[in-house]
N, C-alpha and C positions, 0 to 999 in steps of 0.2 A: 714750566709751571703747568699743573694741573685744574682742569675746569672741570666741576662736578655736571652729571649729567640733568638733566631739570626730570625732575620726579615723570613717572610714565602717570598718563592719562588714559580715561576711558573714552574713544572716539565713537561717533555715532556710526553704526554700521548703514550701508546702504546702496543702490546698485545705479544712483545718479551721478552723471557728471555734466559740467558746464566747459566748454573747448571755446577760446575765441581764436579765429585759423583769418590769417589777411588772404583776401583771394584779390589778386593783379588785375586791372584790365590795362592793355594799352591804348594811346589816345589814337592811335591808328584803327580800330576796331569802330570806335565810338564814331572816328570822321567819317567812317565807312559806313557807318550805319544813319549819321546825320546827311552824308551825301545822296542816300536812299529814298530818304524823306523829301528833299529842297530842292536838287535839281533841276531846272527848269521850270520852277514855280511860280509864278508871275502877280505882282501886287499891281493895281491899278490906282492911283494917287490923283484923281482929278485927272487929267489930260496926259499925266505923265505915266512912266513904266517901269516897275520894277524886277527883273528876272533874278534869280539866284540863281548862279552857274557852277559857285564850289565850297563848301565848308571846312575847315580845320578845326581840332578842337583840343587845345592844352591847358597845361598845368599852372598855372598863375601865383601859386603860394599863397599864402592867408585864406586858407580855404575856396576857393576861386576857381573858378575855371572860369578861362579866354577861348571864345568862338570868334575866326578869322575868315568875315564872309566875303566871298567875289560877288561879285555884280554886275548885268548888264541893263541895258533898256535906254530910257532917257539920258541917264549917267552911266560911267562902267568906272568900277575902282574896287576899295578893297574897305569894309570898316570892320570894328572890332565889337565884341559884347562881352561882356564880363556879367558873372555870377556864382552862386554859391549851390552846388549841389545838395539836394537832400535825397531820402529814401520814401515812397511812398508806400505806407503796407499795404493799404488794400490790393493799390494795382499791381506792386511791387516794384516798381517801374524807379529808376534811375530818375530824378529831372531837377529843374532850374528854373523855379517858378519867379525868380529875380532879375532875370537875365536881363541886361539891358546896355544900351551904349557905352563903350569907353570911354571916361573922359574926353581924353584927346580927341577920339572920335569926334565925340558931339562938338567939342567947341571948332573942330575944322568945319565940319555941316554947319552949324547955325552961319557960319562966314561964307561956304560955298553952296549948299545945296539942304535947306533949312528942311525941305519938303521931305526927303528920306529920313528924318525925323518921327514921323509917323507912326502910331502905334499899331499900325495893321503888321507892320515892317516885324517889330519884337513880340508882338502876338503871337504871330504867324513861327516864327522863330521860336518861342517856347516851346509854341503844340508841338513841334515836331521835335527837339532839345530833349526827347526822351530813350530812356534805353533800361528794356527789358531784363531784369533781375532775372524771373523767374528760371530759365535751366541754368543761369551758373548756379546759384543755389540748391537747384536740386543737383546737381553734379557733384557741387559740395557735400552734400548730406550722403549722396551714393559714395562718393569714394573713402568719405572716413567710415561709414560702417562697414564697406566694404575691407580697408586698410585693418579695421580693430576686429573684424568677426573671422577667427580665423584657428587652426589647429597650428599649437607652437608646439607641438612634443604628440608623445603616444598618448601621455596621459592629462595634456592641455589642454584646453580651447578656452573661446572666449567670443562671445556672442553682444553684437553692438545694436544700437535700434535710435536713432535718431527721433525724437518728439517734435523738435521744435529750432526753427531757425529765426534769429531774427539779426540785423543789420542794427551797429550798435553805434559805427562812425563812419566819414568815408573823411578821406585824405587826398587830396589832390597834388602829388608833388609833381615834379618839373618832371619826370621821366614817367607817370604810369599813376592812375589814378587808383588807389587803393582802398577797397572795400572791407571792413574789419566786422564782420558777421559773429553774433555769438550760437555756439549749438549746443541745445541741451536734450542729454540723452539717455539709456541705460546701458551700462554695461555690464556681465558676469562674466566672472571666469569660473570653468568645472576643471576641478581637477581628480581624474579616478584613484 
């Protein structure tokens, strides 16, 4: 059986395009860089102590990410923080202005140790819950212009130029937190 073709159109010429490209991070990078920040940092709660010794930081699904913090000082253990990443444009910075106890968390604390409760506790924890966009995105922006500007023949080329990036989702799954940036740009192609 034959399908007739749909009548040819006249399309608008023009030398923009719109790329959405997922750039990866792993949550090893991100612990790496939360362990930077909290190490050793110490909250004073009335009489008591709180030190931060280590951070993990994964993928929880529903949009979510799980921070897995160690602890010493007056108590020593392990509690959890759950939140929703966003994008900030001005700073451009990665963060988790939500972040706060796990459930489970809290209701063990409220029964054991009600005072690590504390809002200095998840304060403190957000300030530092942040992670620098700015060179993956400009890395992005370098390697696809760099990928699309390029001589394909004697008589080809094709010249790319990046305008404009911006972060349009991020995606939190259980293996690698994913970042879905849209780029828009020009591109031509000369052909002699």
């Amino acid at each position: 059986m034959c399908v007739p073709l749909p009548e040819l159109t006249v399309c608008k010429l023009g030398n923009d395009f719109n790329i959405f490209a997922d750039l990866i991070l792993d949550y090893d990078s991100l612990s790496a860089n939360l362990n930077q920040q909290i190490q050793g940092k110490e909250i004073k709660i009335g009489r008591r102590k709180f030190i931060f010794t280590k951070g993990e930081i994964y993928g929880g699904g529903n949009s979510k990410l799980i921070v897995e913090l160690q602890f010493k000082g007056t108590k020593k253990g392990t509690i959890y923080f759950i939140g929703t990443p966003i994008y900030d444009v001005t700073s451009h910075k990665l963060t988790v202005p939500d972040l706060d106890f796990d459930i489970k968390t809290r209701n063990i604390l409220l029964r054991v140790a009600a005072w690590i409760l504390d809002a200095q506790i998840t304060n403190q924890l957000r300030s530092v819950a942040q992670y620098d966009l700015t060179k993956i995105l400009a890395n992005a922006k370098t390697t696809i212009e760099t990928n699309l500007t390029k001589q394909v023949s004697n008589d080809i080329s094709s010249v790319c130029h990046i305008s404009d990036v911006n972060i349009v989702a991020i995606f939190p799954s259980y293996e690698n937190l994913i970042i879905r940036p849209t780029l828009k740009g020009d591109l031509s192609v000369n052909v002699k």
